[in-house]
N, C-alpha and C positions, 0 to 999 in steps of 0.2 A: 227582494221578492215582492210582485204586485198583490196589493189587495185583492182577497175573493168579491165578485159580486154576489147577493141574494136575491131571490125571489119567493113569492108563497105559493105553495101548492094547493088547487082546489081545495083539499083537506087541510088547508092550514097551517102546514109543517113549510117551517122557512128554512130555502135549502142553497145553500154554497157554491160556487162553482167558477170554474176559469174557461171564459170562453176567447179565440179569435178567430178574426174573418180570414177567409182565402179560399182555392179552389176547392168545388165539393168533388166526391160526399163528404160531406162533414164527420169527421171522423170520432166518434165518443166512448170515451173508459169508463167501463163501469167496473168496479175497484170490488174486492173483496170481503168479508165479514172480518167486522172491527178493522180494516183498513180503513185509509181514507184519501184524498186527493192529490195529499204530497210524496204519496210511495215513490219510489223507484223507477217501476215501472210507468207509472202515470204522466210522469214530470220527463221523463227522457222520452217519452212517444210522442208527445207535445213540443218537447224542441225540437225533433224529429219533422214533425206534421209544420212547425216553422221555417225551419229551414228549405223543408221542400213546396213550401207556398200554399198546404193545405188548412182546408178549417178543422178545428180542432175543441173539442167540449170533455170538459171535466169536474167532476160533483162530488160532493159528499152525502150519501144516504141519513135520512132523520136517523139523528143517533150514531153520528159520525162526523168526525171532525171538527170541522167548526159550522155545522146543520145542528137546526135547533132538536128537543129533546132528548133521551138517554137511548143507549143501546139496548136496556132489556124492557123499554118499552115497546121495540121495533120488532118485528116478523118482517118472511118474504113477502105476504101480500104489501105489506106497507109500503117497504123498498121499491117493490115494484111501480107502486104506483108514484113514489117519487120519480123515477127512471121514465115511465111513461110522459107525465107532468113535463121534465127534464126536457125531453124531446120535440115536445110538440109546444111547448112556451120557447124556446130557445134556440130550435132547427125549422132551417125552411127544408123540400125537398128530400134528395136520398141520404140515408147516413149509413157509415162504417161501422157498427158495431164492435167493438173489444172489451171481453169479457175475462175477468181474470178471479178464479174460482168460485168463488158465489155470485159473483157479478158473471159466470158464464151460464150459471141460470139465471140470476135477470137478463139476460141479453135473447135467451133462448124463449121466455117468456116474454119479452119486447116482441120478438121475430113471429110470435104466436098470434098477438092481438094487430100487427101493424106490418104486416111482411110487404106489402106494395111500397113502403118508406126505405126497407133496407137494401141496399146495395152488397152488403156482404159480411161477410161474420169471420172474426178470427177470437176464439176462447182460448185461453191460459192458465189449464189443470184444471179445465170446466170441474163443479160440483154440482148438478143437478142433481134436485130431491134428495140430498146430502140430510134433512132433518129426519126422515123416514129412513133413508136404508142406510146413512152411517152414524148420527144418535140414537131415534129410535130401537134401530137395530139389532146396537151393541151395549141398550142400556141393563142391566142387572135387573131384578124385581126389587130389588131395595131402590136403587135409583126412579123406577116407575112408580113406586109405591111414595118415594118423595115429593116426585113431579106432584103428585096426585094431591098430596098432603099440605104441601108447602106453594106451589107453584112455581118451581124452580128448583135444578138442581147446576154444582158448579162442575166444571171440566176443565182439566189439563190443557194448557195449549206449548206449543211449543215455541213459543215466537209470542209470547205478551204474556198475559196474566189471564189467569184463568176465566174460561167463558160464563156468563150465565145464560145458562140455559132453561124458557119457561117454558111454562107448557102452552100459553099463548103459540110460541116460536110454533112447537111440533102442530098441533091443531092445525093451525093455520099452513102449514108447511102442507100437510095433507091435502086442502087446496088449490094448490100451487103446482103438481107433481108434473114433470113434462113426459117422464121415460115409462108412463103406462096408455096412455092414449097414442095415437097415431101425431109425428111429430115433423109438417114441412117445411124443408127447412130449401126454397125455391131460387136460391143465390149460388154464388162461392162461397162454401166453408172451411173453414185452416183451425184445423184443432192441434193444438201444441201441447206435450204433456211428457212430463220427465218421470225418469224408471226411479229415482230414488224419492220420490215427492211419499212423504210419510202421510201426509194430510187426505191425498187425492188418489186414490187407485188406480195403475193400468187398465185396469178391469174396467173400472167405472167409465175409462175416456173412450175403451173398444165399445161396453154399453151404450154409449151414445152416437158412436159412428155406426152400430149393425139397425140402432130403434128408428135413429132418422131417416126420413125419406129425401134425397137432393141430387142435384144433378151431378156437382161438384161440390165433392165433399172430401178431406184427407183428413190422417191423424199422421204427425210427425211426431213420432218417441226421440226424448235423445236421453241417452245414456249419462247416468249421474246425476241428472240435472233434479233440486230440489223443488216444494212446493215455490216457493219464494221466486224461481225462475227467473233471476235477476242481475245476473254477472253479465260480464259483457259478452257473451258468446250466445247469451241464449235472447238477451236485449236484440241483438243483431239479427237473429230468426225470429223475433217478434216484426222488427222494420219489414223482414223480407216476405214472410204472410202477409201482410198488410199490404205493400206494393202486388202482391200476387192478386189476395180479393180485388185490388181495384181496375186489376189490369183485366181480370175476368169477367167483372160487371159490366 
């Protein structure tokens, strides 16, 4: 396995990543909360985007993987602004966007501040404003009344060890929100999103296909498929969104 390279981001935070050269747009994952650069999905889109001659970028957000400081020192603003940094230190030109559940709100807040850069977007059980409408949401008044107290409260997860959740996080999340303001999204979009994903709602992925405004925009449901969306069947309608945005860009 090759060494990650690093760089520092305007704010300081030194961030990880596997980049090479080849045909653009340069194609770039932005990886999920507490995920990081070596998942599944990331590392097989990448030999993917090799094989077939393209460029290809992939990072670890502050507070992931092997990027410098901890994970509940980080919010979406943070991320974000690694994922911007990301782009514009490390891409020339248009990029491909792939965002796979909290990385498909960053990618959605990428597309916000830089949409002349993207060529196209394909999200993976997108989560936008996931801290507002499904922590905040679904928090108790015991749990609020903790945030409040303590600055953090913990959560179940189903796939690692429990999250910490601060109140940093949600604050700041509030900042951040895509699916209350007007949201355009001026490319190809390929929203991918499985009926059994515990983490991600149907609801939520219809929510973001009915709020955005685009010209070319879909949501493929596929049946059974979980948050994780990572077998080989559903890897292979990753590849095929992807060949689609770029055929339509």
């Amino acid at each position: 396995m090759s060494h990650a390279h690093h760089f520092d981001t305007p704010q300081g935070r030194r961030i990880a990543y596997h980049k090479h050269g080849g045909q653009g747009p340069c194609i770039v994952f932005c990886g999920g909360l507490k995920s990081d650069m070596e998942g599944t999905k990331a590392v097989h889109l990448e030999a993917w985007a090799k094989a077939q001659g393209r460029a290809f970028l992939r990072f670890d957000y502050s507070g992931h993987g092997e990027s410098s400081g901890t994970f509940e020192e980080g919010c979406i603003g943070d991320w974000h602004e690694d994922t911007l940094a990301v782009v514009n230190a490390l891409t020339d030109g248009p990029v491909l966007v792939v965002g796979s559940s909290m990385g498909g709100w960053q990618a959605l807040l990428l597309a916000r501040v830089m949409p002349e850069r993207i060529a196209g977007l394909v999200t993976i059980a997108a989560a936008p404003d996931f801290t507002e409408d499904g922590y905040w949401a679904s928090f108790t008044d015991e749990q609020k009344a903790a945030l409040e107290a303590m600055g953090h409260v913990e959560l179940p997860s189903d796939y690692m060890e429990p999250y910490i959740i601060t109140k940093k996080m949600i604050v700041d999340g509030r900042n951040n929100l895509v699916l209350r303001d007007r949201l355009d999204l001026p490319f190809p979009v390929r929203c991918l999103q499985g009926t059994a994903d515990t983490a991600v709602s149907v609801a939520t992925a219809v929510q973001l296909l009915e709020h955005a405004q685009g010209p070319d925009m879909r949501l493929n449901l596929v049946k059974d498929a979980d948050h994780r969306f990572s077998d080989e069947a559903c890897l292979k309608l990753i590849e095929e969104a992807v060949t689609e945005v770029m055929v339509g860009s």
